[in-house]
N, C-alpha and C positions, 0 to 999 in steps of 0.2 A: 906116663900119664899124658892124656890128651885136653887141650881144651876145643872148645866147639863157639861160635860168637859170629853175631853180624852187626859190621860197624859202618857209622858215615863214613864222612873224607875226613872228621877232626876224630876219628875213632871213638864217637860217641855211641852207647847203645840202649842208652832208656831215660824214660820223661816219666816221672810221678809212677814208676813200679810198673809201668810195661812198655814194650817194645817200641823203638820209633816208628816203624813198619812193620806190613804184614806180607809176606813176601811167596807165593804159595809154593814156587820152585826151592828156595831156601827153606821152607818148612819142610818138604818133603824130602832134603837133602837132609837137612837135622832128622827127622825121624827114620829116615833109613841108614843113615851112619850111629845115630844111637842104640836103635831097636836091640834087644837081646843084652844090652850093656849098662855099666854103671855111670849113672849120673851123680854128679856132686855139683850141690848148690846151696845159697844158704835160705833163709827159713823164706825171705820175702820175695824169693825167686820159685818158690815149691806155692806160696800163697796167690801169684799170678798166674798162675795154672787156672783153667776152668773148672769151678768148686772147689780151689787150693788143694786138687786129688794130684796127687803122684802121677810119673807119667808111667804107663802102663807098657809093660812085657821089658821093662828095667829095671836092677837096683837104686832106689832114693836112697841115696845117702844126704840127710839132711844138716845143716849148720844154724843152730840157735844158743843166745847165751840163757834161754830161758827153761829152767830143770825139769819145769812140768809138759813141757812144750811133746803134744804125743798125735802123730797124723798116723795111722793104718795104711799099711803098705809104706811105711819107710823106715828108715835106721836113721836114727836121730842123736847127732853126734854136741857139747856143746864147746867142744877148743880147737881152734884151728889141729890141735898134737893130734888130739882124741879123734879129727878128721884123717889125717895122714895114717896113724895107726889103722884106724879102720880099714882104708883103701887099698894096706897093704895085702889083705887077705884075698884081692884080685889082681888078674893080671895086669901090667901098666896098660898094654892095649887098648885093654878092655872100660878103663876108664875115662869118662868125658866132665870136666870139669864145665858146668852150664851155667854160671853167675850166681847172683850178680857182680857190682864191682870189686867191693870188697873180697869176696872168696876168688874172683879171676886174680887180683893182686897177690892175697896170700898163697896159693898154690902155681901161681906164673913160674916161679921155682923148679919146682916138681914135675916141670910139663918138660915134654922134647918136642909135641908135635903140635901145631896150632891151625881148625879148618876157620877160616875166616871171609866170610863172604865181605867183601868189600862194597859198598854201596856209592853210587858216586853224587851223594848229594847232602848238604849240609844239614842237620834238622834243630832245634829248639831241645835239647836234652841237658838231664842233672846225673848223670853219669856217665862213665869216658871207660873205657880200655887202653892201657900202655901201647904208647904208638909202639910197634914193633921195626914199625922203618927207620925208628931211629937208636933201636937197641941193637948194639952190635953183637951179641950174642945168639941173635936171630935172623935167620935169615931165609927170603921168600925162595921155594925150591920149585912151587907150580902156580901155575894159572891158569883161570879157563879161556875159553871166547866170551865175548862181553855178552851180555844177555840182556834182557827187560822185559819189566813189565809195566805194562802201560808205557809213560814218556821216561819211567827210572832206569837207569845204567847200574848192574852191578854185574862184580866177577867172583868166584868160586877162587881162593887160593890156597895154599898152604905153606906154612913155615913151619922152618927144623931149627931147633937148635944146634947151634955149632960149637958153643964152648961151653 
């Protein structure tokens, strides 16, 4: 399993249910690394979408504890198990774990491979991603050249896990 995430420098990645940034070179890295594939996220991460629609030419696999909870166009799971179970009828590849925190936490497990655009600026956020720079069971394998847009610094990386 894979996850997908763009974080500050404190590994923060959202204020009040969206994004700190909008970053059009990182959008268009997440939609062409997801496209054709499975996403997993939980319910208020599919609801910060434009019109809370599913992302389109992907499987939603959604995460709600809520039974009646029913979006069109996606598979709607409601126990972190009942999510794993799910996911496993795809290849790991093929899977991208997309938030929010809570679901990046519970499946952080489950992952080998993490694309993480790194951001290099501090923002005002109420939720955070597991520093990975200081988990040692991960570890950064690439990086890009530095980019930006406008006056922001960011890099393109990936970690693998190692143990």
């Amino acid at each position: 399993m894979n996850l997908i995430v763009a974080v500050d420098k404190n590994w923060a990645i959202g204020m009040n249910n969206k994004l700190l940034v909008s970053i059009p070179q990182d959008m268009k890295f997440f939609r062409e690394t997801t496209k054709g594939k499975v996403v997993a996220m939980g319910r208020k991460t599919l609801e910060s979408f434009p019109g809370g629609q599913p992302l389109k030419n992907r499987v939603n696999v959604v995460l709600t504890s809520d039974k009646n909870y029913q979006v069109k166009g996606t598979v709607v799971v409601h126990t972190i198990e009942e999510m794993v179970e799910e996911l496993k009828k795809y290849e790991d590849e093929e899977i991208f774990v997309i938030g929010g925190e809570s679901i990046y936490r519970q499946l952080l497990p489950y992952c080998k491979t993490a694309y993480i655009t790194k951001i290099d600026h501090a923002y005002q956020a109420d939720t955070f991603f597991p520093d990975l720079d200081q988990d040692p069971q991960w570890q950064m394998t690439k990086i890009s050249d530095e980019q930006t847009y406008f006056d922001l610094e960011y890099v393109f990386t990936i970690y693998e896990r190692v143990s």
